[in-house]
N, C-alpha and C positions, 0 to 999 in steps of 0.2 A: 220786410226784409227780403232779400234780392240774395237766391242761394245759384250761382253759377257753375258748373262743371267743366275741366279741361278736358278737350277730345283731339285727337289726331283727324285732319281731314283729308280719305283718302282717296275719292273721288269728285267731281263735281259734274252735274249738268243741267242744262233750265227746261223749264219744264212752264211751257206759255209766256215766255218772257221772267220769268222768275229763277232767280239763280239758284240751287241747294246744291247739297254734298252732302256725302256720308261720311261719318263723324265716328272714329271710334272712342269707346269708353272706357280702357282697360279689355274685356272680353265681349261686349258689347257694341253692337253698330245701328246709328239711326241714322235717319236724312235729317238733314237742317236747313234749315230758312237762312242763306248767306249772303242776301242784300244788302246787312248793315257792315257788312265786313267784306268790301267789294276787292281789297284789296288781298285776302287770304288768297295763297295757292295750294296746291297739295306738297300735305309733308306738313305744312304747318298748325301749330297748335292752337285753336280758339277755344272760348268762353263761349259757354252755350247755356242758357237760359231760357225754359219751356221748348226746345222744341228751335229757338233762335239764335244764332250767333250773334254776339254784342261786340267782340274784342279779340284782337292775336294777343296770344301771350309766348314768350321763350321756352323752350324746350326746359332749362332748367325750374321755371317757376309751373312748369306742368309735373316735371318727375316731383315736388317737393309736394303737391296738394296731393296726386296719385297718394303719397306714403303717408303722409298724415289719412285720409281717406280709407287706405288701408288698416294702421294702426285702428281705426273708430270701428271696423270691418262694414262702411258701407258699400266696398269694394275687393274684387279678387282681383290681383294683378296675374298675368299669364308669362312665362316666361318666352319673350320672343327668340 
């Protein structure tokens, strides 16, 4: 099983020819491996899996996994 998380990506830059970004989580920020998602820019929301981006997804299908997420409480939402 393949558990993904939506993140906001609010930076990017490469680092040896390898593209990453920083990804927020809710209150949370990590860098991400953004090779397979050459196509994200900032602002946009990806699926991130270990550490990797796999996929963009829409702003609304990111606010609906946040709330479910929320309700489970494996996440605090902040209010922006």
């Amino acid at each position: 099983m393949c558990l993904a998380i939506p993140g906001k990506l609010i930076d990017t830059e490469e680092i040896n020819g390898i593209r990453f970004g920083k990804v927020q989580f809710g209150q949370v920020t990590r860098q991400t491996y953004l090779d397979f998602v050459p196509e994200a820019q900032i602002g946009d929301f990806v699926l991130v899996h270990v550490g990797f981006a796999i996929s963009r997804i829409d702003a609304e299908e990111a606010e609906r996994t946040y709330r479910e997420l929320e309700k489970l409480g494996a996440i605090e939402l902040g209010e922006d």
